[in-house]
N, C-alpha and C positions, 0 to 999 in steps of 0.2 A: 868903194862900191862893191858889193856882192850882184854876181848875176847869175844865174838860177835858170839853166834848161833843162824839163822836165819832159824828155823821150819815151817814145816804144821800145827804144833798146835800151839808154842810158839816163842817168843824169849825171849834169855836168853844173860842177859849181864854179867860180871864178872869181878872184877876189884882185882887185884893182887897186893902186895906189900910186899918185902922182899920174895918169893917164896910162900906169905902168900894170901888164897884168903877174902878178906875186905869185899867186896859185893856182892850181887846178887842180879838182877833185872828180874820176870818174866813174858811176857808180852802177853797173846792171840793176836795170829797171824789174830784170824779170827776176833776180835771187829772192831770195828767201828775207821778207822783211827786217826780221831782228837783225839779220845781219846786214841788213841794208842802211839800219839805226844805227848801228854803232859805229860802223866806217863814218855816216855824216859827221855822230856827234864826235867820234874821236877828229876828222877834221879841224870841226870846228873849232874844239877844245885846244888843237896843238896849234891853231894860228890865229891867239888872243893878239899877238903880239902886233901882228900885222892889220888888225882889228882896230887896233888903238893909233895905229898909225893911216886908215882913213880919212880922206880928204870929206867925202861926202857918206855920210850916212844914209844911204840908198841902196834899196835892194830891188833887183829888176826878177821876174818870173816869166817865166813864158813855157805853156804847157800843150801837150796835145795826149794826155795823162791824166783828167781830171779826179779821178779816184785815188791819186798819190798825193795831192794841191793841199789837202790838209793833213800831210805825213810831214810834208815841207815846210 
């Protein structure tokens, strides 16, 4: 399961496995977009592994952010 909070200060990503949480990604809301991409996508990218080892394919969002919601 990926969960996905999307802050005034941060975003926080969190990746789940076995009820276990694996990861944490935490990201300033306020920097500079491009480099706000590339930390998610390198994230992303460096933990396929743990991706593949997901119990449930579910991603939760929760924003208070809505002009980021489709950055995300």
């Amino acid at each position: 399961m990926i969960v996905i909070d999307v802050g005034n200060t941060n975003i926080v990503f969190g990746l789940y496995s076995n009820e276990n949480l694996k990861k944490v990604l935490r990201v300033n809301t306020e920097k500079n977009k491009v480099k706000r991409q590339k930390k998610i996508s390198k994230f992303l990218k460096t933990n396929t592994k743990i991706f593949k080892e997901l119990d449930n394919k579910i991603c939760i969002l929760s924003s208070v952010a809505p002009s980021i919601n489709m950055e995300i």
